[in-house]
C-alpha positions in Angstrom: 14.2 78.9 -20.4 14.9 77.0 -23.9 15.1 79.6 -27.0 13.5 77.5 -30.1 13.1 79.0 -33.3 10.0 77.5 -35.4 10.3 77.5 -39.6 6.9 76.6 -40.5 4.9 77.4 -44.1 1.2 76.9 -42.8 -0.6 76.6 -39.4 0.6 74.3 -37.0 -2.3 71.3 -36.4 -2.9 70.4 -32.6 -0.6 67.3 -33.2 2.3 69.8 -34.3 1.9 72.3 -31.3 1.8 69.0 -29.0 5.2 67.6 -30.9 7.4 70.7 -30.1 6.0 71.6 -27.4 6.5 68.0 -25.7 10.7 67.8 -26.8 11.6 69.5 -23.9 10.1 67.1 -21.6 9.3 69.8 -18.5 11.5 72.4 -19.5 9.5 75.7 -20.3 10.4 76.3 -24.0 10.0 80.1 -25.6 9.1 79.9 -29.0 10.0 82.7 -32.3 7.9 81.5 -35.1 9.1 82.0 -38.7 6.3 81.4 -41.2 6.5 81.8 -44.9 3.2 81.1 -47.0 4.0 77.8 -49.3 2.9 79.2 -52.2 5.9 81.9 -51.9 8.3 79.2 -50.9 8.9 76.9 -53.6 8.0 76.9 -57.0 4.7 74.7 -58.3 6.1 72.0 -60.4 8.5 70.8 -57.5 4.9 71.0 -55.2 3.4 69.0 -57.6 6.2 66.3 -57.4 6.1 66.5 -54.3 2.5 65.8 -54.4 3.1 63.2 -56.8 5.9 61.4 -54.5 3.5 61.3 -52.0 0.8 59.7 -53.5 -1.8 63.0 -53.5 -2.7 63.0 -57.0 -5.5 65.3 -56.2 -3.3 67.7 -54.6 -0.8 67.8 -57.2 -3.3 68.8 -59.7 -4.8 71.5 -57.6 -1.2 72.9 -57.0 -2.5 75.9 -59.3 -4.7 77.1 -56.4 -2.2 77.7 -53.5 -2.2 81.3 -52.8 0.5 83.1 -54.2 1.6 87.3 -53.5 -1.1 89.2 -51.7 -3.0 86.1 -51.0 -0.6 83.8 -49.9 1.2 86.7 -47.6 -2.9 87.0 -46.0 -3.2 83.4 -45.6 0.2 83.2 -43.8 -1.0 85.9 -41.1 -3.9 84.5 -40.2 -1.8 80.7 -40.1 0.7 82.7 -38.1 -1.8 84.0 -35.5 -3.6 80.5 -35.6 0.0 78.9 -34.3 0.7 81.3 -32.1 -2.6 81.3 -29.9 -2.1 77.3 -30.4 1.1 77.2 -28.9 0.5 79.9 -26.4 -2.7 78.1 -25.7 -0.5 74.8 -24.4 1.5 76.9 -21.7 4.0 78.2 -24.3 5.9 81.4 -24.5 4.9 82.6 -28.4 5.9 85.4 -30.7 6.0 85.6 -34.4 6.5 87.1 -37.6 6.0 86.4 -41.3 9.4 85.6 -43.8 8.5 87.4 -46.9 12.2 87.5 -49.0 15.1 85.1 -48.4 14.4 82.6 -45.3 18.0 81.5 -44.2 18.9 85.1 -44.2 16.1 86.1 -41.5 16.2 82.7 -39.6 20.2 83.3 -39.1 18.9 87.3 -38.3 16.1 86.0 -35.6 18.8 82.9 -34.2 21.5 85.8 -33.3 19.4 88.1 -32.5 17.7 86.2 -29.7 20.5 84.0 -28.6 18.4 80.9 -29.8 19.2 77.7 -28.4 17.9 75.2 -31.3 16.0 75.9 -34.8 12.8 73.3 -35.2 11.5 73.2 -39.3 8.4 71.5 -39.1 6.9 71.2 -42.8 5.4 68.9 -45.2 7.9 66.5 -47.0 9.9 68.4 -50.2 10.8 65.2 -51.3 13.3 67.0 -54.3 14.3 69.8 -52.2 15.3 67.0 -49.7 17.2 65.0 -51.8 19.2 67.7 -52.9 19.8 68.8 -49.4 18.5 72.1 -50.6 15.7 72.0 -48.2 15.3 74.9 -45.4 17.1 72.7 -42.6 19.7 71.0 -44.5 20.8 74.9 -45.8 20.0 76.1 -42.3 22.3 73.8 -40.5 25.2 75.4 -42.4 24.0 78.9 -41.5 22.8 79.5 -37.9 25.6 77.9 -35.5 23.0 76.0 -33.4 21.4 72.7 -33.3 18.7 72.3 -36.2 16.0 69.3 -35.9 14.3 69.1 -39.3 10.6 67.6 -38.4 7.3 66.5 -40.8 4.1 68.0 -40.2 1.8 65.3 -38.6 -1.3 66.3 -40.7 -2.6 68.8 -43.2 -3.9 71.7 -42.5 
């Protein structure tokens, strides 16, 4: 069976869970699911640019309202639970847990700990973060010691 690590910030849409879950061609895939609420994951103004980079001027003037503390760390759980049954529900092995502090350190935790064979981060574009290379994946593939594929979110959720 193929180990994959998923680093997500918000529940996975039915085109996401059909994405990772399809890589593999036939190959039965176990999944660990890393999930850290966006509003605890990078500041507002460089949400808003993104926001802005992308064309969603609504969004980046609603970036205000994206939980943050308490609520964002409630939102995440029931996001987690949502991908988990999704991915479980398409024939998938599934288990999870939500990142509260310092991604990289629990994703390189979770990647030894299990023996993983690949890390998949599947989020919306962070067009600055990106650029920068200071993005989850491009900091991750310094970090873990296996294969990271750094993938976009196929809608909103």
């Amino acid at each position: 069976m193929f180990t994959s690590v998923l680093m997500i910030e918000k529940a996975l849409t039915s085109a996401d869970v059909e994405f990772v879950t399809t890589l593999h061609g036939d190959e039965q895939v176990s999944f660990h699911v890393l999930l850290q609420p966006r509003g605890d994951q990078a500041d507002r103004l460089l949400r808003a640019i993104d926001d802005v980079a992308l064309g969603e001027l609504d969004e980046a003037a609603r970036e205000r309202e994206v939980p943050e503390g308490a609520a964002a760390k409630d939102f995440g759980e029931r996001a987690l639970e949502v991908s988990l049954q999704a991915l479980r529900g398409s024939g998938s092995e599934a288990e999870g847990r939500l990142i509260e502090d310092h991604p990289l350190d629990a994703l390189k935790s979770l990647v030894e700990e299990i023996g993983a064979d690949e890390v998949i981060v599947l989020t919306d574009p962070h067009y600055v973060e990106e650029f920068f290379h200071r993005d989850w994946a491009s900091r991750a593939r310094h970090k873990v010691g296996v294969p990271v594929l750094k993938l976009f979110s196929h809608s909103k959720a």
